[in-house]
Biopython code that builds the backbone (N, CA, C, O; Angstrom):
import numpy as np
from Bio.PDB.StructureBuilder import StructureBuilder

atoms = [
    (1, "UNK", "N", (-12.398, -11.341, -5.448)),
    (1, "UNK", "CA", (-11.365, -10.445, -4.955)),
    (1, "UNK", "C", (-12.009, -9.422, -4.021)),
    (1, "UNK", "O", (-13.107, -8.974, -4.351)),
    (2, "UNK", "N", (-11.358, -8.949, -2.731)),
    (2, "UNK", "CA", (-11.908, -8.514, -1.771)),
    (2, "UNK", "C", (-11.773, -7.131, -1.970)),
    (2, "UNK", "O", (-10.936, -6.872, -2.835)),
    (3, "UNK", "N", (-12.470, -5.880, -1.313)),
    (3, "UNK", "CA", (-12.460, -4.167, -2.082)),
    (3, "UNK", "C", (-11.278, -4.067, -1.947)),
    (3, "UNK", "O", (-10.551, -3.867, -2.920)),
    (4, "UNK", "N", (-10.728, -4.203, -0.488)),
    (4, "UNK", "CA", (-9.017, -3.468, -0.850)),
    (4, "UNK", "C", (-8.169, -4.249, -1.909)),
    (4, "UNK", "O", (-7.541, -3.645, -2.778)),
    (5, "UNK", "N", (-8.170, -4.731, -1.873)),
    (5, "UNK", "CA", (-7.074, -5.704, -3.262)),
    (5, "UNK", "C", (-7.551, -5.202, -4.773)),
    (5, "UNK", "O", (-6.825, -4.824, -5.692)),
    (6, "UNK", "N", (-8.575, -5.284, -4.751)),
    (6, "UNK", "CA", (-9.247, -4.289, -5.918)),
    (6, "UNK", "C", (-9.014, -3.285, -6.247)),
    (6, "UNK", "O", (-8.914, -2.909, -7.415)),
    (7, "UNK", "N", (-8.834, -2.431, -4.934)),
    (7, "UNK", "CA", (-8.890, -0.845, -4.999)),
    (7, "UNK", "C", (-7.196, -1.164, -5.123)),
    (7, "UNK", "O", (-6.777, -1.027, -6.273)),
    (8, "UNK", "N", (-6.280, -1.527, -4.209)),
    (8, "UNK", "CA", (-4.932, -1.387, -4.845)),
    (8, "UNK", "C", (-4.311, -1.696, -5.863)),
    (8, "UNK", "O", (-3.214, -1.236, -6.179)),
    (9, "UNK", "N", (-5.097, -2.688, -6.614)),
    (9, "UNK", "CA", (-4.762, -3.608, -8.452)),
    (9, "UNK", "C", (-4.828, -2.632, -8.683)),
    (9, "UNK", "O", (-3.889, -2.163, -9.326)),
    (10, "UNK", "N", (-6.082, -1.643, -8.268)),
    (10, "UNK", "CA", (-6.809, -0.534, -9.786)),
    (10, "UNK", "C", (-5.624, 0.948, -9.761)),
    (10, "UNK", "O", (-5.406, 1.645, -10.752)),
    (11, "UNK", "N", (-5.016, 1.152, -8.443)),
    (11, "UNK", "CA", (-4.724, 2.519, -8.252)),
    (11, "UNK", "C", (-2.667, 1.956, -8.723)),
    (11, "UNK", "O", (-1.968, 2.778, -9.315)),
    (12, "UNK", "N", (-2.086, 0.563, -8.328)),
    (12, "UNK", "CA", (-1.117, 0.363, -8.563)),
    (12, "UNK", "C", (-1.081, 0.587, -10.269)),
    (12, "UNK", "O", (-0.424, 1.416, -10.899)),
    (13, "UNK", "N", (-2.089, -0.525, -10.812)),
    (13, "UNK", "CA", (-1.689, -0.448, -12.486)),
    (13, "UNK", "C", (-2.063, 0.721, -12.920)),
    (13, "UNK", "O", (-1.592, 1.104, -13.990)),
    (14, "UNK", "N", (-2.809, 1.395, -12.340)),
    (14, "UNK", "CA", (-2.500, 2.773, -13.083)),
    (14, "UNK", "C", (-1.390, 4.007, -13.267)),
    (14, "UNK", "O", (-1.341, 5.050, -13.920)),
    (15, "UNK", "N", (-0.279, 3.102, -12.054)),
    (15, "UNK", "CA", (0.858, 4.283, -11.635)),
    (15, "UNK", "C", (1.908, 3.475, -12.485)),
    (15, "UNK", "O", (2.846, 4.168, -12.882)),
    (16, "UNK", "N", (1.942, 1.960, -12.894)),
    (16, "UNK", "CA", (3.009, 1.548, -13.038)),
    (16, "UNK", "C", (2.926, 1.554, -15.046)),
    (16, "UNK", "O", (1.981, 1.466, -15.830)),
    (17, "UNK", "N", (4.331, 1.695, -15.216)),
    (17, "UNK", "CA", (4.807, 1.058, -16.992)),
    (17, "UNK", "C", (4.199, -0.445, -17.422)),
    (17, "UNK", "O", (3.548, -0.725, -18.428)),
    (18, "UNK", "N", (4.623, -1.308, -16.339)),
    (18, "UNK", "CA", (4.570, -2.808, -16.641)),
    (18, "UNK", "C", (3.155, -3.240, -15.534)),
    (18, "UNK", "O", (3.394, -3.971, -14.573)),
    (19, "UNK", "N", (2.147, -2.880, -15.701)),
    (19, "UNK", "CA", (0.781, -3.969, -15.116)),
    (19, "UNK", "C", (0.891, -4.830, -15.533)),
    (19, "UNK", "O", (0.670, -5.531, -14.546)),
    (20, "UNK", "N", (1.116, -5.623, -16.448)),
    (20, "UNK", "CA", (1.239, -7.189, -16.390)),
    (20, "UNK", "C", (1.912, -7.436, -15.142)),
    (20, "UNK", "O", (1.291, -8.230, -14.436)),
    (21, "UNK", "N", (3.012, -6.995, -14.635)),
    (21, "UNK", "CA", (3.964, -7.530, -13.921)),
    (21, "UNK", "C", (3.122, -7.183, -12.480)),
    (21, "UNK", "O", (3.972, -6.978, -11.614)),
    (22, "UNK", "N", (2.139, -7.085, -12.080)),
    (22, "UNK", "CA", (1.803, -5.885, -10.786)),
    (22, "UNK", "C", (0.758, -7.738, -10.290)),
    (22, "UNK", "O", (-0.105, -8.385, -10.884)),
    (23, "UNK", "N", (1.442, -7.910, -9.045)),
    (23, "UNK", "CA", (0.859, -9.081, -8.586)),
    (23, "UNK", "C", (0.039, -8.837, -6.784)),
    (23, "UNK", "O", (0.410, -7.748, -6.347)),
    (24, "UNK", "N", (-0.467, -9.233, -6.244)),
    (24, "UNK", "CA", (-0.888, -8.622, -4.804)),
    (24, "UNK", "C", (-1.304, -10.209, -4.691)),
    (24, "UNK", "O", (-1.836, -11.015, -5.454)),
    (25, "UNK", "N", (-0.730, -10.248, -3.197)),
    (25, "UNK", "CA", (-1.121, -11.576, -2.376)),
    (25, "UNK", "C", (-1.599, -11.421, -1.234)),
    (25, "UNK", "O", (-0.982, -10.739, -0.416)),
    (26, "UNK", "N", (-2.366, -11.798, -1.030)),
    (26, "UNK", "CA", (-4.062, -11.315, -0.035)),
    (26, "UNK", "C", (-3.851, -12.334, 0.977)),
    (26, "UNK", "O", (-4.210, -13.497, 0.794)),
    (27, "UNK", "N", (-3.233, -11.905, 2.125)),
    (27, "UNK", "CA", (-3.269, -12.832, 3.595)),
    (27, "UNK", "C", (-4.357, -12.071, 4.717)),
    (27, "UNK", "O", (-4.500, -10.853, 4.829)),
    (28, "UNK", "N", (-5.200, -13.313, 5.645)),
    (28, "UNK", "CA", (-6.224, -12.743, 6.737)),
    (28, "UNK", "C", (-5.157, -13.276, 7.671)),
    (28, "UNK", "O", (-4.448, -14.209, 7.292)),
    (29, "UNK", "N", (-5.013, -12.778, 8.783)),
    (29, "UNK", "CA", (-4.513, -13.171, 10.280)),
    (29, "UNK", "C", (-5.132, -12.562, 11.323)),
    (29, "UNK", "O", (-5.943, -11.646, 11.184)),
    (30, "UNK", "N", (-4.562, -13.330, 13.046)),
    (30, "UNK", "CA", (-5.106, -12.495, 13.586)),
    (30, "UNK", "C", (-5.315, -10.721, 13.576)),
    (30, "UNK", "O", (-6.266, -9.978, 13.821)),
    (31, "UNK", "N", (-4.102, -10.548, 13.220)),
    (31, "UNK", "CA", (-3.610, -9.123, 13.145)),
    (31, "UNK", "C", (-4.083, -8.206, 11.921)),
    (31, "UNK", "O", (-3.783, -7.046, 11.636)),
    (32, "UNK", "N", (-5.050, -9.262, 11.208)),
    (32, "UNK", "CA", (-5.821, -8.489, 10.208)),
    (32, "UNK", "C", (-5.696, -8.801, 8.754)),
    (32, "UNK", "O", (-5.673, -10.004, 8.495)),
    (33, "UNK", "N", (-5.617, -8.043, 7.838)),
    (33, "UNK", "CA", (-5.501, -8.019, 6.365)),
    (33, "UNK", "C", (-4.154, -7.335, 5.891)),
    (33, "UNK", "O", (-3.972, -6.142, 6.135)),
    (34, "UNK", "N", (-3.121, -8.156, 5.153)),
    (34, "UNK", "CA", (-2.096, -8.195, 4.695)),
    (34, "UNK", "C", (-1.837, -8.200, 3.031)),
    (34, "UNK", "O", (-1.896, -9.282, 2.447)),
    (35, "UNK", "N", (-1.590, -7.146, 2.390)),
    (35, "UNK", "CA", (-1.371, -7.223, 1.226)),
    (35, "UNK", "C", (0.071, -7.120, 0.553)),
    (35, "UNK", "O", (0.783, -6.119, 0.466)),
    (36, "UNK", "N", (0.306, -8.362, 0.119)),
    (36, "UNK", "CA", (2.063, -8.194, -0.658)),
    (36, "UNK", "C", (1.764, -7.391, -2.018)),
    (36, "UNK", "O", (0.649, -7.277, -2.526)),
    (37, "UNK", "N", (2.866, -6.900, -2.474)),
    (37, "UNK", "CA", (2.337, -6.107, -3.633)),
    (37, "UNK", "C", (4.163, -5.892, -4.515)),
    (37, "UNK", "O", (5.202, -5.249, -4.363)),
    (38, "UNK", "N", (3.677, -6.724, -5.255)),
    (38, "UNK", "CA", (5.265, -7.155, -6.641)),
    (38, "UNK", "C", (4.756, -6.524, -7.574)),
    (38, "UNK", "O", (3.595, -6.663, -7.961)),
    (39, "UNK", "N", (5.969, -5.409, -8.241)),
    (39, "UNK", "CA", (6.328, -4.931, -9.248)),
    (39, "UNK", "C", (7.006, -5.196, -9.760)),
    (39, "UNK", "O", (7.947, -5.813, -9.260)),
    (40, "UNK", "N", (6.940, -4.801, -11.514)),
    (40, "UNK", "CA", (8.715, -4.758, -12.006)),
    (40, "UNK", "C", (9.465, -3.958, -11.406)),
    (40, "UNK", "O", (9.142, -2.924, -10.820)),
    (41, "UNK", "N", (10.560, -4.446, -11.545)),
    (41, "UNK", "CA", (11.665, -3.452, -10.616)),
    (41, "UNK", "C", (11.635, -1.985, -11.652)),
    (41, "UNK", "O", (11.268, -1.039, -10.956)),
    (42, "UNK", "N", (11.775, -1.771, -12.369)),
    (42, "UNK", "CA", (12.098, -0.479, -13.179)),
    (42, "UNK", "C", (10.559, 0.671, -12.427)),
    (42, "UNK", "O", (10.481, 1.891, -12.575)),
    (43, "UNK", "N", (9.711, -0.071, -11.792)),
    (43, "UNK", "CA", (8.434, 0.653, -11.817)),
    (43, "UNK", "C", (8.070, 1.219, -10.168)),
    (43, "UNK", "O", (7.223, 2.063, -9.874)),
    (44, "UNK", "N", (8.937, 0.514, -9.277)),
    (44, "UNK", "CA", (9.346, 0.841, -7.614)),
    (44, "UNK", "C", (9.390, 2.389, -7.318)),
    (44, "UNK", "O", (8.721, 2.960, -6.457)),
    (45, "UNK", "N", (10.160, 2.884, -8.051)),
    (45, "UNK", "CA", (10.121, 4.441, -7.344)),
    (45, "UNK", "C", (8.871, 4.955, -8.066)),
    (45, "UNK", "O", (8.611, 6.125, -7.783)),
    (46, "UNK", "N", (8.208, 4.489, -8.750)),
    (46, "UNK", "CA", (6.623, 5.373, -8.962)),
    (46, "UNK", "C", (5.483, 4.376, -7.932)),
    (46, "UNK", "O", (4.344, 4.826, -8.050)),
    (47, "UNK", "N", (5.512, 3.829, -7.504)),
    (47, "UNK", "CA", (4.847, 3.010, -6.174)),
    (47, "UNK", "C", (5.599, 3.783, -5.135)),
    (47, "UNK", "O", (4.887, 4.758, -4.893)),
    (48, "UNK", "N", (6.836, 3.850, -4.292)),
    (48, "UNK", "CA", (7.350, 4.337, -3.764)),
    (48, "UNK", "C", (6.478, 5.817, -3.127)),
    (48, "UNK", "O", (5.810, 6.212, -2.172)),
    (49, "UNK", "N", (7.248, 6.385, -4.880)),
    (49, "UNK", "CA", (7.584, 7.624, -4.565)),
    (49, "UNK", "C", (8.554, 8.443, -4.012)),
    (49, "UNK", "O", (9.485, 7.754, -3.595)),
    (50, "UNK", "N", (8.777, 10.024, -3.778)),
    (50, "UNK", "CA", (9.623, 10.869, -3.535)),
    (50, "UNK", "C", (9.609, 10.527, -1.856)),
    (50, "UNK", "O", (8.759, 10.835, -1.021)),
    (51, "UNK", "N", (10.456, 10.024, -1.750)),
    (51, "UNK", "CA", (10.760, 9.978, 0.047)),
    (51, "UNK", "C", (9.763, 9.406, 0.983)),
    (51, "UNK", "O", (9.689, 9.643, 2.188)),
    (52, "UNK", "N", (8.642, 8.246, -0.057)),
    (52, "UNK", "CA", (8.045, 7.240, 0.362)),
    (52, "UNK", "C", (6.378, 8.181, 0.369)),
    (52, "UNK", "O", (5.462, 7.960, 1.162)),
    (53, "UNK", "N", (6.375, 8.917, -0.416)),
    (53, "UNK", "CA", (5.198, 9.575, -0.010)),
    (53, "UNK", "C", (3.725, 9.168, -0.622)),
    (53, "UNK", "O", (2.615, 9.503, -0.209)),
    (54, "UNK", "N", (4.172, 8.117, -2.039)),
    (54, "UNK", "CA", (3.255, 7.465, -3.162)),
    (54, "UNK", "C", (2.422, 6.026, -1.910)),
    (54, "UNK", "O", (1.287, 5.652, -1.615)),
    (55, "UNK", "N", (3.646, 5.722, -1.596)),
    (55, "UNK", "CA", (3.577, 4.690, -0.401)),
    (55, "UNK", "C", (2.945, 4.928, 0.820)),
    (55, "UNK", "O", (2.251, 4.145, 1.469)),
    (56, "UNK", "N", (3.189, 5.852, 1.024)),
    (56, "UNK", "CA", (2.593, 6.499, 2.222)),
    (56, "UNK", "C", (1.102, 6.416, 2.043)),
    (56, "UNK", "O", (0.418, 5.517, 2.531)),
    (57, "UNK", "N", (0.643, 7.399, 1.320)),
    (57, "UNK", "CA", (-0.641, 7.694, 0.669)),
    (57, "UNK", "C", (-1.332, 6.651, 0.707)),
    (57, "UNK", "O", (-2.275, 6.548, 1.491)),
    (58, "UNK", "N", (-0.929, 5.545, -0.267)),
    (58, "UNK", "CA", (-1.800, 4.253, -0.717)),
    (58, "UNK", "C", (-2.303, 3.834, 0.868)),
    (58, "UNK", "O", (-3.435, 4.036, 1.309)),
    (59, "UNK", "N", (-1.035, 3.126, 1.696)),
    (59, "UNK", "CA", (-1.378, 2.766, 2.853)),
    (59, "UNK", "C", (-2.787, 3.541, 3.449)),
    (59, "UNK", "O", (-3.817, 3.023, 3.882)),
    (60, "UNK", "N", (-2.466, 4.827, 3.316)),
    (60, "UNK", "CA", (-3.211, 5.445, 4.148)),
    (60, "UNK", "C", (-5.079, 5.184, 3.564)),
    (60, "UNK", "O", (-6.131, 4.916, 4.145)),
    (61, "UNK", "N", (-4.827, 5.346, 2.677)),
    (61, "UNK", "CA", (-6.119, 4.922, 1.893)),
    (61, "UNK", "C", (-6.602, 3.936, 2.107)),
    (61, "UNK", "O", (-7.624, 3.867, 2.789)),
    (62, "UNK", "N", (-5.832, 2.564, 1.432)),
    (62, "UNK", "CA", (-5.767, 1.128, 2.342)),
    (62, "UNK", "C", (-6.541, 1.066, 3.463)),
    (62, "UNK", "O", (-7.633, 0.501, 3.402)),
    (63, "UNK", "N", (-6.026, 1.713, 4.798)),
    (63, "UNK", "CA", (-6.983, 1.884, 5.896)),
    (63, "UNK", "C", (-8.100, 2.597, 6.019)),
    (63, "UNK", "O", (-8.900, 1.860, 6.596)),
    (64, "UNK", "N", (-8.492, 3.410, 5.841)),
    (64, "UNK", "CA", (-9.317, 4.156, 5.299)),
    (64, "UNK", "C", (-10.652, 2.629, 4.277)),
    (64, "UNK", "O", (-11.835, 2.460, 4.572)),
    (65, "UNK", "N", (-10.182, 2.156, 3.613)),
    (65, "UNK", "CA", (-10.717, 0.880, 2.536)),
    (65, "UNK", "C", (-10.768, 0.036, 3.791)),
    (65, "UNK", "O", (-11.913, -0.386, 3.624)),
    (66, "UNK", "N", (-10.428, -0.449, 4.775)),
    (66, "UNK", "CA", (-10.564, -1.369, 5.855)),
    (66, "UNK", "C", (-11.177, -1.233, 6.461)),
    (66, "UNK", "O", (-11.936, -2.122, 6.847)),
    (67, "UNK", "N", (-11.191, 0.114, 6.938)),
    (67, "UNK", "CA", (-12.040, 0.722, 8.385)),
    (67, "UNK", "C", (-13.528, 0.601, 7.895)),
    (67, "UNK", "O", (-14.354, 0.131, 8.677)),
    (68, "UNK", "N", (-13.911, 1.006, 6.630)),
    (68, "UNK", "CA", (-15.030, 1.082, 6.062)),
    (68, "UNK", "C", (-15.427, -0.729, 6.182)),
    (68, "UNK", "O", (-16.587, -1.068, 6.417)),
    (69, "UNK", "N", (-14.249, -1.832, 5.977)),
    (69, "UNK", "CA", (-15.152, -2.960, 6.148)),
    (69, "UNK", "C", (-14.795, -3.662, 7.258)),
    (69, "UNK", "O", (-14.823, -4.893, 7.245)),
    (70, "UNK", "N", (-14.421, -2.961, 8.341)),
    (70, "UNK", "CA", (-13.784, -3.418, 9.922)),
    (70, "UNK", "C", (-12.920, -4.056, 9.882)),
    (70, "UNK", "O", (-12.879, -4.878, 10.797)),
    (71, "UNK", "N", (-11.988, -4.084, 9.075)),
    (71, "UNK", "CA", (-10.372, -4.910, 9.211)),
    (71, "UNK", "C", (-9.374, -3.415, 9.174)),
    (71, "UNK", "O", (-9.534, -2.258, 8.786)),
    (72, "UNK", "N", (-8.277, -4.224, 9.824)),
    (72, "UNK", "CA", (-7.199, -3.676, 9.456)),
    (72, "UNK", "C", (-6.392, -4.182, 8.470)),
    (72, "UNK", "O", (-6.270, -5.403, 8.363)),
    (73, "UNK", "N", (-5.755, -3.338, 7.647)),
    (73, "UNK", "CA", (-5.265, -3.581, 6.042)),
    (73, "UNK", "C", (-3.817, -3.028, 6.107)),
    (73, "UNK", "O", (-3.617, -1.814, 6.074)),
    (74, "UNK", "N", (-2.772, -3.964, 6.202)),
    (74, "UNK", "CA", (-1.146, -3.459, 5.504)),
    (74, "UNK", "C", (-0.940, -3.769, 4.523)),
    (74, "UNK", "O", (-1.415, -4.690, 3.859)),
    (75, "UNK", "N", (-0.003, -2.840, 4.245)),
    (75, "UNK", "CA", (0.823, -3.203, 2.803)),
    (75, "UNK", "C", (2.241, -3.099, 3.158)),
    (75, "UNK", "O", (3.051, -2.343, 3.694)),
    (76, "UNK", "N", (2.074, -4.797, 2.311)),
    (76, "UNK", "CA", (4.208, -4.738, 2.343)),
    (76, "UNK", "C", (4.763, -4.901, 0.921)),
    (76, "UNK", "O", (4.576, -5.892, 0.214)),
    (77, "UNK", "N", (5.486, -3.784, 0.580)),
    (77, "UNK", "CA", (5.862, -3.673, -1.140)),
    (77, "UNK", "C", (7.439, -4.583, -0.834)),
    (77, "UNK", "O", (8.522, -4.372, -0.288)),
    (78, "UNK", "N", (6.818, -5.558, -1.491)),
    (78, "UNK", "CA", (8.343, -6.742, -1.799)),
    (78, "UNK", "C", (9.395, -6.176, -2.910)),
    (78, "UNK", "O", (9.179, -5.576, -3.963)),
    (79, "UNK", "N", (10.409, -6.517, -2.394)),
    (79, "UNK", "CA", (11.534, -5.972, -2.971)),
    (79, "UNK", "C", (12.247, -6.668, -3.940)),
    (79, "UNK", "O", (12.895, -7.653, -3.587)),
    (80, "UNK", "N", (12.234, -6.282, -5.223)),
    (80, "UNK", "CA", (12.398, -6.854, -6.447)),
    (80, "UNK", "C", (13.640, -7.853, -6.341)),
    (80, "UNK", "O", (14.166, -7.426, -5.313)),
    (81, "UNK", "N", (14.213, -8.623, -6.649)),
    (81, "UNK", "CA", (14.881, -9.368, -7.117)),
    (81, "UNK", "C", (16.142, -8.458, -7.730)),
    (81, "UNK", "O", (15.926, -7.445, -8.394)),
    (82, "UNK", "N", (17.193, -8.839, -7.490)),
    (82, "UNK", "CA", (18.317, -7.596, -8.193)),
    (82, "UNK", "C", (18.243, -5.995, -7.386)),
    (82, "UNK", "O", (19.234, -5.306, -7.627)),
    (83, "UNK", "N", (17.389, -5.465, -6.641)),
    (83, "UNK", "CA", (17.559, -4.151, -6.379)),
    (83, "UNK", "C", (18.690, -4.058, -5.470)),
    (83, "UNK", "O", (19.277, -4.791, -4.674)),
    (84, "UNK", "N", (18.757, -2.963, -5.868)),
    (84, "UNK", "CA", (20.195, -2.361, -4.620)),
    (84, "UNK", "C", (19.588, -0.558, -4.259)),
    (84, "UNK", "O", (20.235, 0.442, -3.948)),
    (85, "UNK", "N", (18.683, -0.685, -4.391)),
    (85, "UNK", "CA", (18.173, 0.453, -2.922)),
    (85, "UNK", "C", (18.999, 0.558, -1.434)),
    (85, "UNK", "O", (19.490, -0.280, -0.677)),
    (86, "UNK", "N", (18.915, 1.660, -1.429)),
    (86, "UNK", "CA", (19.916, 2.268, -0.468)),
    (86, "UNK", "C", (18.924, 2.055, 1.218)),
    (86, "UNK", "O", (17.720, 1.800, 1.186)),
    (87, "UNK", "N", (19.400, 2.155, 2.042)),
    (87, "UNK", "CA", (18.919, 1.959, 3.656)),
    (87, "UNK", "C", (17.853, 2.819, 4.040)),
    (87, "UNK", "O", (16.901, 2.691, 4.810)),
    (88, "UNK", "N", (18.379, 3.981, 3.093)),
    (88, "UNK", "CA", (17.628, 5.365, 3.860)),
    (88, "UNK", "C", (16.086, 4.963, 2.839)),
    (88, "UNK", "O", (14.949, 5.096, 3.291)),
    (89, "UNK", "N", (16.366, 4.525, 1.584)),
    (89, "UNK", "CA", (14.959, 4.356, 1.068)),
    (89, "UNK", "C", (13.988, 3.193, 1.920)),
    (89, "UNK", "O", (12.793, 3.059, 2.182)),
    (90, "UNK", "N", (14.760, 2.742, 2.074)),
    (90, "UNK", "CA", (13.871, 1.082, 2.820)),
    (90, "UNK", "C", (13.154, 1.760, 3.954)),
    (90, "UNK", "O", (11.943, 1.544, 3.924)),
    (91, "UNK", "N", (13.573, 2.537, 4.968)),
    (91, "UNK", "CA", (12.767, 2.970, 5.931)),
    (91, "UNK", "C", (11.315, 4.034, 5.059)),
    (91, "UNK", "O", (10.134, 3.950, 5.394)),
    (92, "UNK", "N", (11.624, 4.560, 4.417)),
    (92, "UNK", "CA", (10.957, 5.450, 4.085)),
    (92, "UNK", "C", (9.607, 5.115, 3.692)),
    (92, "UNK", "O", (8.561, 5.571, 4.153)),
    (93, "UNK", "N", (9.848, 3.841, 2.338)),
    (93, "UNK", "CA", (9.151, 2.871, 2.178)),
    (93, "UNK", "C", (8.686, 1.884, 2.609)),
    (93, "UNK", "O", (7.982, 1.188, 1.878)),
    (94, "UNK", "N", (8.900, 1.578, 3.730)),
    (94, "UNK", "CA", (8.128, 0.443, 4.790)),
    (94, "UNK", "C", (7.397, 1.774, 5.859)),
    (94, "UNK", "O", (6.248, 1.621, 6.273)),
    (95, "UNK", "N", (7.916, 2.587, 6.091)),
    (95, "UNK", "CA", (7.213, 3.531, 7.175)),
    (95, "UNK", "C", (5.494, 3.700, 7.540)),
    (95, "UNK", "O", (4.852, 4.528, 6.893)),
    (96, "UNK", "N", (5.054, 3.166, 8.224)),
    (96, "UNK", "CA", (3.494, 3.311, 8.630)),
    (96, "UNK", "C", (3.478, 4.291, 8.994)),
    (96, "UNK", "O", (2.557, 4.852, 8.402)),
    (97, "UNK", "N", (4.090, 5.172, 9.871)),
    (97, "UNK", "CA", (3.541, 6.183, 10.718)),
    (97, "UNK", "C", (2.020, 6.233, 11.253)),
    (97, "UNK", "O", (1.157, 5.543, 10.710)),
    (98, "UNK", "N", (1.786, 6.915, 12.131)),
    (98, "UNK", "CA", (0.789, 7.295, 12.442)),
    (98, "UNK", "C", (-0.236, 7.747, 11.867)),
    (98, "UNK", "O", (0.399, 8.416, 11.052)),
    (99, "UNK", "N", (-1.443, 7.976, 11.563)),
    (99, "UNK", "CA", (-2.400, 8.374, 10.892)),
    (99, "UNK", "C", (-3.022, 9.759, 11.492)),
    (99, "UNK", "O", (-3.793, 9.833, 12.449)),
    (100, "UNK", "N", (-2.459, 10.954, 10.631)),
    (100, "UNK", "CA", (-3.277, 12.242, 11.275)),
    (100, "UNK", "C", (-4.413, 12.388, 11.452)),
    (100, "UNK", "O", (-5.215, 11.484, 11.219)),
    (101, "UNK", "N", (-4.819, 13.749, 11.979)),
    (101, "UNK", "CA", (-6.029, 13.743, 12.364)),
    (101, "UNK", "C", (-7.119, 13.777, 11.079)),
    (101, "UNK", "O", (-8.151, 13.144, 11.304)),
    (102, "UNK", "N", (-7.049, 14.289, 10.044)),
    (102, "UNK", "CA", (-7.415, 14.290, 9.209)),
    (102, "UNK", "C", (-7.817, 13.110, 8.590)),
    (102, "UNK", "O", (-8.759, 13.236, 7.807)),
    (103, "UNK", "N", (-7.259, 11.777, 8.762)),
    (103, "UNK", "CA", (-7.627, 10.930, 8.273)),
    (103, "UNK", "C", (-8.483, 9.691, 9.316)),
    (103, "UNK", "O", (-8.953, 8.613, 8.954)),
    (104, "UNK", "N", (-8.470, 10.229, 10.525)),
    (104, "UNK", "CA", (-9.282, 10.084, 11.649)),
    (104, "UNK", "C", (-11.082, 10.683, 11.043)),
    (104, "UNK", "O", (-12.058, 9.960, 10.840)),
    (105, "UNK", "N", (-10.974, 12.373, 10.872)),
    (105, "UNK", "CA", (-11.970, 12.213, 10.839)),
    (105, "UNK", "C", (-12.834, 11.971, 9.747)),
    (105, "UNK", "O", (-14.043, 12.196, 9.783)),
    (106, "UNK", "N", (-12.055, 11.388, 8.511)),
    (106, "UNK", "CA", (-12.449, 11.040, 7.564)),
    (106, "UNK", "C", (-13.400, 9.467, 7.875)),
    (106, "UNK", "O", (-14.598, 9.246, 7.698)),
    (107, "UNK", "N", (-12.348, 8.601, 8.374)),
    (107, "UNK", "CA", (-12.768, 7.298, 9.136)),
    (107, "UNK", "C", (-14.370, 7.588, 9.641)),
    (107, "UNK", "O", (-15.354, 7.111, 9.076)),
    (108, "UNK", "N", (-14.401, 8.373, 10.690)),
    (108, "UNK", "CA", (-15.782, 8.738, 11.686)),
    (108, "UNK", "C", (-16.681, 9.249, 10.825)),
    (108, "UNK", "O", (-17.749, 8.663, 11.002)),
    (109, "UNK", "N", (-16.771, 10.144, 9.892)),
    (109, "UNK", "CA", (-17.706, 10.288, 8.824)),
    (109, "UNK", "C", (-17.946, 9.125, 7.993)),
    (109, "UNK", "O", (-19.176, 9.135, 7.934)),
    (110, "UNK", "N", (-17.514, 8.018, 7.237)),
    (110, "UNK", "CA", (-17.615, 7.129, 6.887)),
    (110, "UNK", "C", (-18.001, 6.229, 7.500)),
    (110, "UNK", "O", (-18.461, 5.230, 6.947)),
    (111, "UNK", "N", (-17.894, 6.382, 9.020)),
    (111, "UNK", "CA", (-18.475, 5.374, 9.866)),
    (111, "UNK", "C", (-20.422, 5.740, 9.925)),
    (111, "UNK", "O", (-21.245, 4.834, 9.793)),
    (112, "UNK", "N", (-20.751, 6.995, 10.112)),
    (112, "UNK", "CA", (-21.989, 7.430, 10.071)),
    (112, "UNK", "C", (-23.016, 7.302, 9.008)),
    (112, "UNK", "O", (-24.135, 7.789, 9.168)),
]
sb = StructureBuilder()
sb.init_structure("model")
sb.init_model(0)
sb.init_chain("A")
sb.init_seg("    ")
for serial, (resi, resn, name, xyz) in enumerate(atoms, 1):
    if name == "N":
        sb.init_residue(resn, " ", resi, " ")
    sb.init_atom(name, np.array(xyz, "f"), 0.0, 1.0, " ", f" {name:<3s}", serial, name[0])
structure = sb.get_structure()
């Protein structure tokens, strides 16, 4: 198992009720390193988070875990079976945004 998939098993089952249920599927492409990441449904808004911010975070880390081994690393949190999440959450929770500066110069120190 490769560091980021590791590092997200270790930081997901520690947020969720049900780790048995916590699965990650590890794709390479051109476009880099792709991680699916299935929960139980009851356990989504603590992955999530308040207005996608649990989500946010991980990602951001994620890259941060890539840059250190020269890939680029997404995460796409699959959507349970049965949910009925609302529109405004789906953006929130898929949202990449940009990466501040702060986590720029975290990258460049880790690069040295």
């Amino acid at each position: 198992m490769e560091q980021d998939q590791q590092f997200l098993e270790y930081v997901v089952k520690s947020l969720v009720d049900n780790p048995d249920d916590v699965k990650i599927d590890r794709t390479v492409d051109e476009m880099g390193v792709l991680l699916r990441l299935s929960v139980n449904q009851d356990d989504m808004g603590k992955i999530i988070g308040r207005s996608g911010a649990t989500a946010k975070a991980i990602r951001t880390i994620l890259r941060v875990v890539g840059m250190k081994n020269d890939a680029r690393v997404n995460l796409k949190i699959e959507e349970p079976e049965g949910s009925t999440r609302n529109a405004g959450a789906s953006a929130a929770a898929e949202d990449m945004g940009p990466i501040d500066n702060s986590v720029d110069d975290l990258i460049a120190e880790l690069k040295n």
